[in-house]
C-alpha positions in Angstrom: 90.4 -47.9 55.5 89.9 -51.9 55.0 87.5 -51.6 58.5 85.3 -48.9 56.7 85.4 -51.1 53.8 84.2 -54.1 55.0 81.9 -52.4 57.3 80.5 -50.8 54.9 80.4 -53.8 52.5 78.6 -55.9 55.3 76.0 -53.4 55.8 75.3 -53.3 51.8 75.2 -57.1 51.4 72.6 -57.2 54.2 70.7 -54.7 52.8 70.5 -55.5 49.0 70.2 -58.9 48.9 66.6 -59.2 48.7 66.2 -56.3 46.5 64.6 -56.2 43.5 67.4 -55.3 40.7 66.1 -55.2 37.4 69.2 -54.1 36.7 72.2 -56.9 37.7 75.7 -56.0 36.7 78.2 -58.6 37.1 81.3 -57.5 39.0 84.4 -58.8 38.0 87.9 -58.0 37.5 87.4 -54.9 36.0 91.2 -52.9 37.3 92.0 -50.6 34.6 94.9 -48.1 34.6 95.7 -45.0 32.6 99.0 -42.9 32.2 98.3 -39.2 32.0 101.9 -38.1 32.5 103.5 -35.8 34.8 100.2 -34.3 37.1 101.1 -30.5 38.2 99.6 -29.7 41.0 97.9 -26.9 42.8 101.0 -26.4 45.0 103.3 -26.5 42.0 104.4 -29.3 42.3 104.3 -32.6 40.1 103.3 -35.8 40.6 105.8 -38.0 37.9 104.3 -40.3 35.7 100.8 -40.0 37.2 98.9 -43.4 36.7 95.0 -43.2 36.8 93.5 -46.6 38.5 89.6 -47.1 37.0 87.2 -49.6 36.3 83.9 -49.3 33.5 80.3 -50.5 33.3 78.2 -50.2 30.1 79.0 -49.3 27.0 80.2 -45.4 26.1 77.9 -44.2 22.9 79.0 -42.7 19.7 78.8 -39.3 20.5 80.5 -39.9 23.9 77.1 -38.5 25.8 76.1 -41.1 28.1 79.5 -41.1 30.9 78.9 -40.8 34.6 81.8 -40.5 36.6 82.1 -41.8 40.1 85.0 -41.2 42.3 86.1 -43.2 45.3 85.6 -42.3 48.7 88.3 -41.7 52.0 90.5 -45.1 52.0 88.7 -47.1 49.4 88.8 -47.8 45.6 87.2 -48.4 42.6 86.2 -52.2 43.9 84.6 -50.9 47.1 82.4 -48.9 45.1 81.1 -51.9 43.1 80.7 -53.4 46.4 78.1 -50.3 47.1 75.9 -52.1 44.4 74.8 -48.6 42.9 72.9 -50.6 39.7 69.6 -50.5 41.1 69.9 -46.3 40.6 72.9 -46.2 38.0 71.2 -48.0 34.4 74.5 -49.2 32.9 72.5 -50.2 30.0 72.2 -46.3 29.4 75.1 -45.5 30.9 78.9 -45.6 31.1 79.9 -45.8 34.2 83.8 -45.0 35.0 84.5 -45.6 38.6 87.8 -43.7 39.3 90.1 -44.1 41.9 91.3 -40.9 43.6 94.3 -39.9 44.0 96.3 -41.6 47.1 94.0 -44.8 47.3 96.5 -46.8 46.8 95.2 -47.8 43.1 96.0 -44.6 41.4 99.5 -42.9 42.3 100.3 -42.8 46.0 102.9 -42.6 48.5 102.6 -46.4 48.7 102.8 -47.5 44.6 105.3 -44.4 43.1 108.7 -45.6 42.3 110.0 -42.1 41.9 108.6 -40.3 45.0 107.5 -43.2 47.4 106.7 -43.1 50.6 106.8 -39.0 52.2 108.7 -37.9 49.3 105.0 -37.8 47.3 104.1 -34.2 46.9 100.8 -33.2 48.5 97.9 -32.8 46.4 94.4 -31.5 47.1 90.9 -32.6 46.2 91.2 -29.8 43.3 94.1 -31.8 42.1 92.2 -35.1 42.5 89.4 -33.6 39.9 91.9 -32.4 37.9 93.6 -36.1 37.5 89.9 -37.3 36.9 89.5 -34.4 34.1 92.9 -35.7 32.5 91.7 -38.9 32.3 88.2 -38.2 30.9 89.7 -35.9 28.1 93.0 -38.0 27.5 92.3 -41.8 27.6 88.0 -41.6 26.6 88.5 -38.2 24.7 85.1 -37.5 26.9 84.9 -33.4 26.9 81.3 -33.5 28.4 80.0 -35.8 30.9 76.1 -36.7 31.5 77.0 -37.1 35.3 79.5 -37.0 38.3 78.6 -38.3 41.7 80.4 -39.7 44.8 79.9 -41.1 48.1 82.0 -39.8 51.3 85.1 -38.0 49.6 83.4 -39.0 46.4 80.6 -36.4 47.0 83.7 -33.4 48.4 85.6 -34.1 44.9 82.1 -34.0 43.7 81.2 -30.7 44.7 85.0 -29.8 43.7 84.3 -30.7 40.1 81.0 -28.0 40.1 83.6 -25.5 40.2 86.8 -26.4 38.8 84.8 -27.6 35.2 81.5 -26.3 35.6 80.1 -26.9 31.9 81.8 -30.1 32.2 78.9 -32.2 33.3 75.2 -31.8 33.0 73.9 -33.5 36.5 75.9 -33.5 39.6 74.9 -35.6 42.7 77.4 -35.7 45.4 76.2 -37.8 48.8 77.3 -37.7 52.0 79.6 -34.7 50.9 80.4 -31.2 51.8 81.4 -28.1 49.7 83.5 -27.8 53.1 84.5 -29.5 56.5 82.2 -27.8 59.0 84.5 -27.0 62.4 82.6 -30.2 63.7 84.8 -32.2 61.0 87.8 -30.2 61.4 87.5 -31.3 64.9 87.5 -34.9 63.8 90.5 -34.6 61.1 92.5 -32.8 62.8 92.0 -35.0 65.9 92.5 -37.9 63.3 95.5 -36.3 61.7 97.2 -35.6 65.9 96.4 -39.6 65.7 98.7 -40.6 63.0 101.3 -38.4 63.4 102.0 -38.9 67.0 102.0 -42.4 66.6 105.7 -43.3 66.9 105.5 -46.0 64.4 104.3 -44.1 61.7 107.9 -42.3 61.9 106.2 -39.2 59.3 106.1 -41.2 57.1 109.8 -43.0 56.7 108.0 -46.5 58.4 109.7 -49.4 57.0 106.7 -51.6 57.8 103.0 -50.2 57.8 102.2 -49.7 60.9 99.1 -50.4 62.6 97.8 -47.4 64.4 95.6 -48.4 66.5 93.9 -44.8 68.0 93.4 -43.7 64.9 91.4 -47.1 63.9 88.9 -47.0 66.7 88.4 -43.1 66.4 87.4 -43.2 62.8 84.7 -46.5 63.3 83.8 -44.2 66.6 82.3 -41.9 64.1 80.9 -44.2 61.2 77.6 -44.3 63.0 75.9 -42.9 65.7 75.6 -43.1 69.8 71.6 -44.4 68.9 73.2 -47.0 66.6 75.8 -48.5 68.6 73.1 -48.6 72.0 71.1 -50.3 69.6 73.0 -52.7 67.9 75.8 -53.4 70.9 75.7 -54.5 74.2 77.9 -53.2 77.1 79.8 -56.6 76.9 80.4 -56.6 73.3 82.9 -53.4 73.6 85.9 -55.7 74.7 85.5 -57.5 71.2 84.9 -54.0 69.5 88.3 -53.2 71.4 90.1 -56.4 70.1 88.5 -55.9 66.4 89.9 -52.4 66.2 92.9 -53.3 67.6 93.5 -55.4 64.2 95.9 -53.8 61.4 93.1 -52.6 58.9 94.8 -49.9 56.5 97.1 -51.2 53.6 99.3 -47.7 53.7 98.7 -45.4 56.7 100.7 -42.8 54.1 97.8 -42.8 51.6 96.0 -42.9 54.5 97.6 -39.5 55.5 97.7 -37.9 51.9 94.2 -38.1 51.5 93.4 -36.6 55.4 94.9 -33.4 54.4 93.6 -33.2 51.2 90.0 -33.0 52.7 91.2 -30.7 55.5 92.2 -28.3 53.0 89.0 -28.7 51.3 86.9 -25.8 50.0 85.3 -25.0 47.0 84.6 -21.0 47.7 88.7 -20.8 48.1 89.2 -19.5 44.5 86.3 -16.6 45.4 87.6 -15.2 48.8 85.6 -17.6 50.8 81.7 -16.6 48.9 79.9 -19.8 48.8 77.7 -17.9 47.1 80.1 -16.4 44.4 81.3 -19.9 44.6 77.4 -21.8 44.1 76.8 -18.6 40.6 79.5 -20.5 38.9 77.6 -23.9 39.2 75.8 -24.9 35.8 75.2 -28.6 36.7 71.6 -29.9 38.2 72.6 -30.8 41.6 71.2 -33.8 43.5 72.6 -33.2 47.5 71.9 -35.9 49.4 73.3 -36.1 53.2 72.6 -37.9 56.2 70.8 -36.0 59.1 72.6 -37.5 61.9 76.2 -37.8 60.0 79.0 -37.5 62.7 81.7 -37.7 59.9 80.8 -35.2 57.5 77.9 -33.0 58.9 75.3 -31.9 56.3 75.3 -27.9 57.6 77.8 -27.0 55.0 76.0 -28.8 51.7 72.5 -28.0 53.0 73.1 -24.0 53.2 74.9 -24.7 49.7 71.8 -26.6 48.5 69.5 -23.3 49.7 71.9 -21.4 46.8 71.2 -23.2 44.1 68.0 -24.2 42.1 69.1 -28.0 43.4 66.7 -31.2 45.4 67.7 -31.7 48.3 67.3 -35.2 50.3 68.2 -35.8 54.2 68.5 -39.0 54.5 67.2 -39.2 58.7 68.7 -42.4 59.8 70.6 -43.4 62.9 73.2 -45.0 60.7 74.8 -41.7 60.4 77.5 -41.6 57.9 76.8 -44.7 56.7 72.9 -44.2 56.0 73.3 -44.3 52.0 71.9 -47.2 50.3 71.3 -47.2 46.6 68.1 -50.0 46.9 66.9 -47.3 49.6 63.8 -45.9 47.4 64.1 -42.6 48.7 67.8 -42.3 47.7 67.1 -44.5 44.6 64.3 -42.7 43.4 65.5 -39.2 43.7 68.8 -40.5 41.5 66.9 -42.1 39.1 64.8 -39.3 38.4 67.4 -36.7 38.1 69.4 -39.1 35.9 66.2 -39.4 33.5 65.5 -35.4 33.4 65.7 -33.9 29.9 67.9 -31.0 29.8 
């Protein structure tokens, strides 16, 4: 949502400013799109006319070796991600980067931009089927049928850990952050208490609204959870909640449909689906290196699930033990850096 966003921005401005980048990549207006035709989808169903929002840094080689793709995360697009400032750990003068926006973001197709199926006549798709847009555009529009790298913040690092077993030759390094292989019951808690939000919300109207509207429950609950209880003592006063209150009170999502879409997507969420519910049959199938990095004190998307999927696999590990929670990632962070940079140099 636009609140995460800019929160999320903020906190990433702040922090990089004063960093050393040896690396600068200029940001501009970078909005590519793609046609991959008619998407079928895990359900059966199709998505019409599927269009592919993505934007590129860096150059792609001759032999088509050097790609890293990065998905978006819940809410946001392929801008927000540029706004993470990942260049101090992502060389783009190595590497192609191809930020892609996920399905629903309101970029790529969504109940908000189809002219065929708009609004709650879009079919419902799952992370699977977000990987499998992103495999379709890989394949179709860069004719890319290897990739050096995937990795993903939030819902970036859940489509992430999707892509380790719905292509798993396709990439040689994986590094999903602040990810899960599944919602724990703690997040289920949290979406589904989310998801009770929207839909009793009698302006939302499932989904037939007229105007977007601005629920406000399901605003406040989801900042709630960005952080944690030691952040907000720390960083707000008792008399700041009333302008909290008022701030999250403001409209902040551009569709509350995508919004939706993309809430049941990660509900439904889990790699070891396709083997009976075996993370481990589900982690033998894995070929990539993995990087897993998570956040110790994540309210959002609690690191239980990846961690006992990291103990698995021959993968590094990093905990990132801040009381930002959800939002402890930082790419100018050297501990985060560093472990990305040296996984991205490892020989093969």
């Amino acid at each position: 949502m636009k609140k995460f966003n800019a929160i999320l921005f903020l906190f990433f401005i702040v922090s990089v400013c004063f960093a050393q980048n040896k690396n600068p990549t200029p940001v501009t207006n970078r909005q590519q799109f793609a046609s991959i035709g008619d998407l079928k989808l895990e359900s059966g169903k199709v998505i019409n006319d599927c269009r592919i929002g993505y934007r590129t840094h860096g150059h792609l080689n001759k032999d088509k070796s050097n790609a890293i793709l990065f998905p978006t995360w819940f809410g946001g697009n392929s801008k927000d991600i540029e706004g993470t400032n990942p260049w101090p750990s992502v060389d783009t003068t190595r590497f192609f980067l191809i930020i892609v926006d996920a399905l629903g973001d309101g970029i790529s197709s969504s109940p908000s931009n189809s002219i065929k199926q708009n609004g709650p006549n879009f079919p419902f798709f799952t992370i699977r089927d977000m990987v499998t847009s992103q495999h379709e555009l890989l394949t179709k529009k860069f004719g890319i049928t290897h990739t050096y790298a995937i990795m993903g913040i939030s819902m970036g690092g859940i489509q992430t850990f999707q892509w380790a077993v719905s292509y798993p030759g396709f990439t040689d390094k994986l590094i999903p952050i602040v990810g899960s292989p599944r919602p724990s019951s703690y997040d289920l808690m949290l979406y589904y208490t989310l998801r009770r939000a929207i839909e009793d919300a009698p302006a939302f109207a499932k989904g037939h609204y007229k105007v977007n509207p601005n629920i406000v429950a399901a605003n406040m609950l989801w900042e709630l959870f960005l952080t944690t209880p030691e952040d907000r003592v720390n960083t707000m006063s008792p008399g700041d909640v009333p302008k909290w209150m008022q701030n999250t009170a403001k409209p902040t999502v551009a569709d509350w449909n995508n919004r939706y879409y993309q809430l049941i997507a990660i509900i439904g969420h889990d790699i070891s689906k396709p083997f009976h519910g075996s993370m481990p049959q589900a982690a033998a199938h894995v070929k990539a290196k993995m990087l897993i990095i998570n956040s110790l004190h994540d309210h959002m998307v609690n690191p239980a699930p990846a961690i006992e999927f990291s103990k698995l696999l021959p993968s590094k590990l990093v905990v990132l033990n801040s009381n930002k929670g959800h939002i402890a990632f930082d790419f100018s962070l050297p501990e985060m850096k560093d472990s990305i940079v040296e996984i991205l140099r490892e020989q093969l």
